[in-house]
C-alpha positions in Angstrom: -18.3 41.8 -18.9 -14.4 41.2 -18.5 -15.1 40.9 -14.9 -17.4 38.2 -15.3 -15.5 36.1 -18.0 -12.5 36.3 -15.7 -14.4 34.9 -13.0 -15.8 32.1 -14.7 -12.5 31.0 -16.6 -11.2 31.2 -13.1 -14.2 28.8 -11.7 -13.1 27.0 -14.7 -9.2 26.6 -14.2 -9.6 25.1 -11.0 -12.3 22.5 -11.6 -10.4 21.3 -14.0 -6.9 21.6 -12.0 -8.8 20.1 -8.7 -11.9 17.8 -9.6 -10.5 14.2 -8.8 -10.7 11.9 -11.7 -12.9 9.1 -9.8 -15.5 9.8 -6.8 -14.1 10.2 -4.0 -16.9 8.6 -2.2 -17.4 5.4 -4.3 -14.6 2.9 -2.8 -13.9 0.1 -5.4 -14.4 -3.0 -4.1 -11.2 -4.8 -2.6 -10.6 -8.7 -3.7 -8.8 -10.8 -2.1 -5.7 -10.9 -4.0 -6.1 -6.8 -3.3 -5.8 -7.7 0.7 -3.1 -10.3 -0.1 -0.9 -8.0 -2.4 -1.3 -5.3 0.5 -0.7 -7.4 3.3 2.2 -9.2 1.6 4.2 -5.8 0.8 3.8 -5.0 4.9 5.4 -8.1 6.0 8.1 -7.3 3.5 8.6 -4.2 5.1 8.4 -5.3 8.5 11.2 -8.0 7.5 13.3 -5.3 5.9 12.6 -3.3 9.1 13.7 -6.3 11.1 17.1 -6.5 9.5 17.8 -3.2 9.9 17.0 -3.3 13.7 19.0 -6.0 14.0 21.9 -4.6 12.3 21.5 -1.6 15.0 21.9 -3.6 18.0 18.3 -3.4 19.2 17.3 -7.5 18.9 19.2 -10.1 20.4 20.2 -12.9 18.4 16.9 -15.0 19.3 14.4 -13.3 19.2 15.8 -11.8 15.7 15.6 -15.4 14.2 12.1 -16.0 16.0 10.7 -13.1 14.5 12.2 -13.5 11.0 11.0 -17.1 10.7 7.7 -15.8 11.8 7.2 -13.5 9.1 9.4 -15.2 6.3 6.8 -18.3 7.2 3.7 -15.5 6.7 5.4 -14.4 3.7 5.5 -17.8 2.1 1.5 -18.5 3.1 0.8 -15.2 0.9 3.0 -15.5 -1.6 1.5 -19.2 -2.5 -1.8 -18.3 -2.0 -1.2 -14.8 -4.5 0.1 -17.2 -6.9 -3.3 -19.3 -6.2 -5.4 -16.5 -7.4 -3.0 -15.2 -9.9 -3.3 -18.5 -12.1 -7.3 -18.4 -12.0 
């Protein structure tokens, strides 16, 4: 009988410790301002990525200020449209 409690406090312990809160399988669906928000933290980071690169050596001097204007420009497209949706 002690064999069998242990067993299913056991079964117990770990679906408790392991079962994920929210279905793994069900995907919420992603809005727009989701895609923006995600896509606007990746150009950040290729910007901060780009200044660091720079700082190393590995970009010349024009194509470091082509690419930064490039994604600074990008960045300013998402942050207006994020403050679009934001406001609706």
């Amino acid at each position: 009988m002690g064999i069998v409690a242990s067993i299913v406090l056991l079964i117990g312990v770990f679906a408790f410790t392991f079962w994920p809160e929210e279905n793994p399988f069900i995907q919420r669906a992603r809005s727009r301002l989701d895609f923006l928000q995600e896509r606007r933290e990746a150009v950040f980071a290729n910007l901060r990525d780009l200044n660091f690169e720079y700082k190393a050596g590995k970009y010349p001097e024009e194509d470091y200020a082509a690419q930064r204007n490039m994604l600074e420009d990008e960045a300013a497209v998402l942050v207006r449209e994020i403050d679009t949706l934001e406001r609706v």
